[in-house]
C-alpha positions as CSV (number, residue, x, y, z in Angstrom):
1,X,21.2,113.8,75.2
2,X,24.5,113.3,77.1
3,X,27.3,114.7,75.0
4,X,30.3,111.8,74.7
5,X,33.8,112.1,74.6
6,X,37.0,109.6,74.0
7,X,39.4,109.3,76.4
8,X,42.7,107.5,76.7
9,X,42.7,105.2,79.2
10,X,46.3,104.1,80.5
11,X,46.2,100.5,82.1
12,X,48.2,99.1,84.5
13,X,51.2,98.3,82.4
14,X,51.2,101.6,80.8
15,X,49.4,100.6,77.0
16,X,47.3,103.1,76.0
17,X,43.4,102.2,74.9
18,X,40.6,104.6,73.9
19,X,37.0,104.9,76.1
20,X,33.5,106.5,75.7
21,X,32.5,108.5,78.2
22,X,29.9,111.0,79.2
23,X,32.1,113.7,79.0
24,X,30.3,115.3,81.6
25,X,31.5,112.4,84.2
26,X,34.5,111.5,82.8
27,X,35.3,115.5,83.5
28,X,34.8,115.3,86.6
29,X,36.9,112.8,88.2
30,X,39.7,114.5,85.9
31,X,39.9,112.5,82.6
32,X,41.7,114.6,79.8
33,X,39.0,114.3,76.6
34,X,39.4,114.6,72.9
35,X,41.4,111.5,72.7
36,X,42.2,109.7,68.7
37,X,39.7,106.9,68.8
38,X,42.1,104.7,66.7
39,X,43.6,103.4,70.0
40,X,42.7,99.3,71.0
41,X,39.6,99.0,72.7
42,X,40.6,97.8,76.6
43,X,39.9,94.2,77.8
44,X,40.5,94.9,81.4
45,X,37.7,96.3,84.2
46,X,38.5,99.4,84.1
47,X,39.6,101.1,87.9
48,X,37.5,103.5,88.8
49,X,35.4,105.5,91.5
50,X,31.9,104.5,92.6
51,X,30.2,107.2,93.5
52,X,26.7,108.4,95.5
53,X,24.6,111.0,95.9
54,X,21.6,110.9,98.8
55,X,18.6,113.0,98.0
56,X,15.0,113.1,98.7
57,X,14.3,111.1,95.7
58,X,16.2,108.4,96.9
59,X,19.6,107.2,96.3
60,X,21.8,107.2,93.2
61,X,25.4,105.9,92.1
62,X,28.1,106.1,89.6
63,X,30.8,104.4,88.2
64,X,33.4,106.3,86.7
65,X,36.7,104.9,84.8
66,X,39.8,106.8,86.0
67,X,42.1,107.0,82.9
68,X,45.0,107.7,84.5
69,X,46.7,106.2,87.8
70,X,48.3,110.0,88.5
71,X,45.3,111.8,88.9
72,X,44.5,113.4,92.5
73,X,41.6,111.1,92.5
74,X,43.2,108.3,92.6
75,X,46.4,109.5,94.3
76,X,46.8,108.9,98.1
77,X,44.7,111.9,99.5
78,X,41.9,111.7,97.2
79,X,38.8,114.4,97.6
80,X,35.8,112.9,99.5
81,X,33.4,114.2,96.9
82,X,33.3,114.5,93.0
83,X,31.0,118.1,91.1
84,X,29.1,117.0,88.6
85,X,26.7,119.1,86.8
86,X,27.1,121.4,90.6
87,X,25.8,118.5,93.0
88,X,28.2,116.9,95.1
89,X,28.6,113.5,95.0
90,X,30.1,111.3,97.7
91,X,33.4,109.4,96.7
92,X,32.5,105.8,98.2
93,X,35.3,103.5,96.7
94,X,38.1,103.0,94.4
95,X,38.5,100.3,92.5
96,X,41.2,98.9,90.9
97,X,42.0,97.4,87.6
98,X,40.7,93.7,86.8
99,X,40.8,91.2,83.8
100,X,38.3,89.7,82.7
């Protein structure tokens, strides 16, 4: 089983909430874990990055939060691909923050 983390996400207006993630994915796009969970839960759509991988079994995507608007992910020459577990996986979008 997946091993989860909390992270503090920072919205748009800089409030602090706490997330679940896989801590495997929310690694990779460059999310700093081990977060209090006492935080508010967020009632936004979270930005993130979509994600893709191609193989021979067919194709696969991701949707990762981004907790905070300064990482190099999200900055203005973000990497074209994201390492998780060792296989690459193509950055397709980023998408910003939404209410519900």
């Amino acid at each position: 089983m997946a091993t989860m983390d909390y992270y503090i996400y920072t919205d748009d207006n800089g409030i602090d909430h706490t997330i679940r993630l896989k801590k495997v994915n929310g690694d990779a796009v460059g999310n700093t874990g081990g977060a209090a969970p006492n935080l508010p839960v967020s009632h936004k759509k979270l930005r993130h990055v979509d994600l893709e991988l191609i193989s021979g079994l067919g194709i696969f995507r991701k949707r990762i939060p981004v907790c905070d608007p300064g990482l190099p992910i999200w900055g203005p020459t973000p990497p074209a691909t994201v390492s998780i577990d060792g296989v690459a996986w193509d950055v397709k979008g980023r998408i910003g923050e939404r209410r519900f």
